[in-house]
C-alpha positions in Angstrom: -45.4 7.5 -10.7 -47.3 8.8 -7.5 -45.7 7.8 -4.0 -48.5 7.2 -1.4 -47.4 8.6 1.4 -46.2 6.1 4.1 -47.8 5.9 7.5 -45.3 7.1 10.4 -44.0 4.3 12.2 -43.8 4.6 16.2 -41.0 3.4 18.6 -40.7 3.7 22.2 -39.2 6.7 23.2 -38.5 5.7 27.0 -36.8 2.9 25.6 -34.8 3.6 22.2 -33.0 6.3 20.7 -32.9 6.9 16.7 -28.7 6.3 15.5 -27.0 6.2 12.5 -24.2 4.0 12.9 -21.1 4.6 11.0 -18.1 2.7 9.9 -15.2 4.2 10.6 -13.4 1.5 8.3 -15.8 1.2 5.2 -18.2 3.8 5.7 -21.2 1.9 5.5 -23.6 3.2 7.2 -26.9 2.1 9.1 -30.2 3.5 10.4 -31.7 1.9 13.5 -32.2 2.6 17.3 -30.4 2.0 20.1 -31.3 0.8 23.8 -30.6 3.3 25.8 -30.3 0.4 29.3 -28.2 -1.9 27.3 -26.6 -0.3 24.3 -27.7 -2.7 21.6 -28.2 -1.3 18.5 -31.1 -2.6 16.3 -30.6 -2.0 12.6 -33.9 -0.9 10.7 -32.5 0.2 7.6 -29.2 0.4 5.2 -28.4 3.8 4.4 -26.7 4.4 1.1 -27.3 8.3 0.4 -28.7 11.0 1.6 -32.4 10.5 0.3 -32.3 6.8 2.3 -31.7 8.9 5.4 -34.2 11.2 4.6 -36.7 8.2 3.9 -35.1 7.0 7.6 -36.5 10.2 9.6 -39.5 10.5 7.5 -41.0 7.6 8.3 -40.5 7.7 12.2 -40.7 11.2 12.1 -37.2 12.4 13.6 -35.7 16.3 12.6 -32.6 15.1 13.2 -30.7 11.8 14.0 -27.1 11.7 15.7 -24.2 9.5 14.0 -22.4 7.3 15.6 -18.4 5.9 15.2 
């Protein structure tokens, strides 16, 4: 099966910074960005393993995302 590759979505950058939230208690984790004025995360994505968060920085185009507790 061939995967057409996915067009890189944009956020703003003045605005929002790329997370992964963490559970310290369960250890679900989520992909999303954070307001940087306020603090409120938004959720973009569930990540489940390691390719999810791989799918997560590919399609926004991120080297590296920081995890939060």
């Amino acid at each position: 099966m061939l995967k057409k590759k996915q067009k890189q979505r944009e956020y703003d950058k003045s605005r929002f910074t790329p997370v992964i939230r963490c559970s310290i208690c369960t250890g679900e984790q989520a992909a999303g960005f954070k307001d940087i004025q306020t603090g409120r995360f938004e959720e973009v994505m569930l990540i489940k393993n390691e390719s999810d968060r791989k799918a997560f920085m590919e399609q926004y185009g991120l080297s590296e995302v920081p995890r939060e507790y």
